[in-house]
C-alpha positions in Angstrom: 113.5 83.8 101.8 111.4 86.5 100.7 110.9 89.2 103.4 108.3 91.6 102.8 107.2 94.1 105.3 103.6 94.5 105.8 103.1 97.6 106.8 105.5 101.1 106.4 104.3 104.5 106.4 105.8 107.3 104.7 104.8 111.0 104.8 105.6 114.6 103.8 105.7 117.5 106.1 102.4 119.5 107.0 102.6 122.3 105.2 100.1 125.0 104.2 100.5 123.5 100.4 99.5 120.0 102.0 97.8 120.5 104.9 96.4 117.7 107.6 93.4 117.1 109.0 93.4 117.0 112.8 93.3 113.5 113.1 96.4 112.3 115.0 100.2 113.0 115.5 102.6 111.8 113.9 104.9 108.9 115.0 108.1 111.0 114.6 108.6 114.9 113.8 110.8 114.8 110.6 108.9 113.0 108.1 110.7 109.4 106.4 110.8 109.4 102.2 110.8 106.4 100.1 114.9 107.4 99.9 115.6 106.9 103.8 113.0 104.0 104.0 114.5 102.0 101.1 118.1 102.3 103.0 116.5 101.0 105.7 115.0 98.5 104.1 118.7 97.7 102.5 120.3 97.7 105.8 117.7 95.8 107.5 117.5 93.0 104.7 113.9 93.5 103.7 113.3 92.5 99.9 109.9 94.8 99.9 106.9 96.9 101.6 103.8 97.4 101.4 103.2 101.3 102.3 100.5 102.2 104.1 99.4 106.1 103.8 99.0 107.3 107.6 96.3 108.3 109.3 97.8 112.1 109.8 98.1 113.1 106.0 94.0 112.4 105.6 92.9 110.6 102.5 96.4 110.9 100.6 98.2 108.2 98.4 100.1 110.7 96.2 103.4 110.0 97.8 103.1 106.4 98.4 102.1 105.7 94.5 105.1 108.0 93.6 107.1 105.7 95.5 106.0 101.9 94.2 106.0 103.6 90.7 109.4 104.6 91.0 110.4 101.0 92.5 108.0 98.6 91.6 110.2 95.6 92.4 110.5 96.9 96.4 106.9 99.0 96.9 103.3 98.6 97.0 100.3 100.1 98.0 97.3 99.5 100.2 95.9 102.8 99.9 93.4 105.6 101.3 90.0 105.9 100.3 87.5 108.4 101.0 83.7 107.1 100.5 82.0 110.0 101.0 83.5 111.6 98.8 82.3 112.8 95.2 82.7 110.3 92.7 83.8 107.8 95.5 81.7 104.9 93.7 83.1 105.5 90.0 86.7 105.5 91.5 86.1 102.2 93.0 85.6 100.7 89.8 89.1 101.0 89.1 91.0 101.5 91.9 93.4 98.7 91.2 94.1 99.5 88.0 96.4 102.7 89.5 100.1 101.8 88.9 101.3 100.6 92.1 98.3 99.7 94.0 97.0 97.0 95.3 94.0 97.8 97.8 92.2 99.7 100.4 93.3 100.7 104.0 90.8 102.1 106.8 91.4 102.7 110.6 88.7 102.9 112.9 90.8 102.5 116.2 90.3 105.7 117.5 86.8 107.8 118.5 86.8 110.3 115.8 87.9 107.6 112.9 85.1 104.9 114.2 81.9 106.8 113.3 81.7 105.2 109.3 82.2 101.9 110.5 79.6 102.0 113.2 77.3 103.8 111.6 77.0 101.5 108.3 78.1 104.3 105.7 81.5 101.3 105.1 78.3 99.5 103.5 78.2 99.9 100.3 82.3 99.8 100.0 82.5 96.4 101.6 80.1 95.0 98.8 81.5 96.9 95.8 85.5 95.9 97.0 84.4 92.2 97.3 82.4 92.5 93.7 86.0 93.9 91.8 88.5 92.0 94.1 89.7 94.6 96.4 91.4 92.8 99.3 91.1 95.5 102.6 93.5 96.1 105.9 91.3 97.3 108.8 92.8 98.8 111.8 90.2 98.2 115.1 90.6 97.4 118.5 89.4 94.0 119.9 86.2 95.7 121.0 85.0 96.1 117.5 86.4 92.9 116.3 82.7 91.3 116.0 82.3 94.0 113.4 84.7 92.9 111.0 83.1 89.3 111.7 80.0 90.2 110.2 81.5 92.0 107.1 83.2 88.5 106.9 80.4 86.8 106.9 78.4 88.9 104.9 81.2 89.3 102.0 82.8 85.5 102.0 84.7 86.9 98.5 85.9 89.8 100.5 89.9 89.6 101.4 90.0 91.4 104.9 93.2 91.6 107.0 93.3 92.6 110.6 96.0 95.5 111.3 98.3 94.9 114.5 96.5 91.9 116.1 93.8 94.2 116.5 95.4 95.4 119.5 95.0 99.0 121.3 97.5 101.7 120.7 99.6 102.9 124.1 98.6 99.7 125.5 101.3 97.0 126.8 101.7 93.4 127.4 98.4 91.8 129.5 96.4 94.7 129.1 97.2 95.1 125.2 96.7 91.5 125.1 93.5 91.0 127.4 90.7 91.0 124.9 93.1 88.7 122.3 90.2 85.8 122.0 87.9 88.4 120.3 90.5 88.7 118.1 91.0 84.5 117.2 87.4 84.1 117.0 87.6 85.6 113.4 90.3 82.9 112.3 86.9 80.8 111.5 86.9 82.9 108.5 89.0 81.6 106.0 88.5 85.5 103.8 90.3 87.4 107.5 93.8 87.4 108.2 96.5 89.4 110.4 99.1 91.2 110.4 101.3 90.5 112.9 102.7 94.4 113.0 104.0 96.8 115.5 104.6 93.7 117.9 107.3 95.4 120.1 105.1 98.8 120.5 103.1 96.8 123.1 105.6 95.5 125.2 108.0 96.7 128.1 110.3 93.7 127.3 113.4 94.1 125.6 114.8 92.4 122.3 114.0 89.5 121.1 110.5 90.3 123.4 110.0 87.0 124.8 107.3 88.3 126.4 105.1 88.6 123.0 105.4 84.9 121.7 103.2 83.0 123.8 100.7 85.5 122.1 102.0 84.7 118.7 101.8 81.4 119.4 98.2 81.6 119.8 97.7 83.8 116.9 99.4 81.2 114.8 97.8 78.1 116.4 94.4 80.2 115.2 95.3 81.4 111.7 98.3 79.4 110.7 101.6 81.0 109.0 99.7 81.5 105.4 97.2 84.2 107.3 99.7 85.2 109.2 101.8 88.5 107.8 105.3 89.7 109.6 105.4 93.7 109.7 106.9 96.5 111.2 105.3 99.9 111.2 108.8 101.2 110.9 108.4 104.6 111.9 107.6 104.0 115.6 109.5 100.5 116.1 112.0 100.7 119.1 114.2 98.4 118.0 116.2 98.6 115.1 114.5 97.7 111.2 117.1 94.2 111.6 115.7 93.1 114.9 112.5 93.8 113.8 113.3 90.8 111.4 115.1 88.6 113.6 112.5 88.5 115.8 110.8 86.4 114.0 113.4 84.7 111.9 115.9 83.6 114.7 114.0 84.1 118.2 110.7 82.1 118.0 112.1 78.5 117.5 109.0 76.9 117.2 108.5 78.5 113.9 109.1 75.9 111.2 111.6 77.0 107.8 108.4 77.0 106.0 106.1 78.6 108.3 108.8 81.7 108.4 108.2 81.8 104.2 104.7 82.0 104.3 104.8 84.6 107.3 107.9 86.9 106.3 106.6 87.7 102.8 104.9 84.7 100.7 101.4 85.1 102.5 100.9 88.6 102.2 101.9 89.2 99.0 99.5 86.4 97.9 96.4 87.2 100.1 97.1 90.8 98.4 97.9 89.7 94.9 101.3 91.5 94.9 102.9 88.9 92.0 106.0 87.1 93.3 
């Protein structure tokens, strides 16, 4: 079985060379490299990754492309995207034709992030990404979930996936979870899907989280394993990378052989267009 991981980050070091924005922390001090990841990623038994630049570098992809360019076979790219900034349209045009990637990322989950989604200026990228086949992540909370509905309904061509169930960061358990239905109502669109990353971050259970699966359940009774992608936003699990995985391969026993192809790997890299 294919076992692709939708969502890593990797990073380098704020330095005065390549500064951050003042955006967020960082998930962990020392920085992780597409070396230490990919050993991970050995250990753990994951066949690939999609890497998601983080928040905290800014508008960066430099080190991510590096990285699927040097391992094409184990990394891809949903990457960042500036669209205010000069030349932002022209870029578009071509944007997957950069070795390596494969789409856009945006996160709008926190106040100083949420202003170009609310204010309309995400317009105009919505409707050019949907007219060259740019398939989207979107990170929001459940609040803003009826925005992502409209961009839906608005773009049907448009691929959109929904980041971490939607769900609030340093939240846990019923109150992560208490807003889920705004979340499901978007399964009506056949062009939204989600990933199903981060799970254990929003618990207080222990391995294998027992806790979380009625909630996937629900997710999966809404969207079904084919919009329906495993992840693990490595770099602030607190579990180990292999339980991570056996969550969802050996602890949810409702979860059919095939439903576990389609939602370890097979369903992301073909809502993505990452070539099997």
């Amino acid at each position: 079985m294919l076992t692709v991981d939708a969502q890593v980050h990797i990073w380098g070091a704020n330095t005065p060379e390549r500064p951050w924005p003042a955006r967020l922390e960082a998930h962990r001090d020392v920085p992780i490299g597409k070396d230490e990841l990919l050993r991970e990623m050995n250990t753990a038994g994951v066949d690939r990754a999609i890497i998601v630049p983080p928040s905290w570098e800014g508008d960066r992809n430099d080190l991510a492309l590096e990285a699927a360019q040097a391992h094409p076979d184990r990394f891809a790219v949903m990457g960042r995207f500036d669209p205010e900034a000069p030349g932002a349209r022209e870029l578009l045009k071509t944007w997957r034709q950069q070795s390596g990637m494969l789409g856009l990322r945006f996160t709008f989950h926190t106040p100083i992030l949420l202003p170009p989604l609310t204010e309309g200026r995400m317009d105009w990228v919505w409707a050019e990404a949907e007219k060259h086949g740019i398939p989207i992540m979107v990170l929001v909370t459940h609040s803003f979930a009826h925005l992502i509905d409209r961009i839906a309904e608005r773009h049907p061509a448009l691929k959109l996936v929904m980041d971490h169930l939607a769900l609030t960061r340093n939240t846990k358990d019923e109150e992560a979870f208490r807003d889920i239905d705004k979340l499901l109502a978007l399964a009506k669109r056949p062009n939204i899907a989600v990933k199903a990353t981060a799970l254990p971050c929003f618990t207080n259970d222990t391995y294998p989280y027992r806790r979380l699966h009625p909630y996937i359940r629900r997710v999966y009774d809404a969207f079904g394993p084919q919009r329906m992608f495993w992840g693990t936003d490595l770099s602030r699990l607190p579990c180990t990378y292999r339980k991570g995985v056996t969550m969802f391969t050996e602890e949810i026993p409702w979860l059919t052989a095939a439903d576990k192809v389609w939602i370890m790997g097979c369903g992301v890299c073909e809502w993505v267009g990452w070539k099997l």
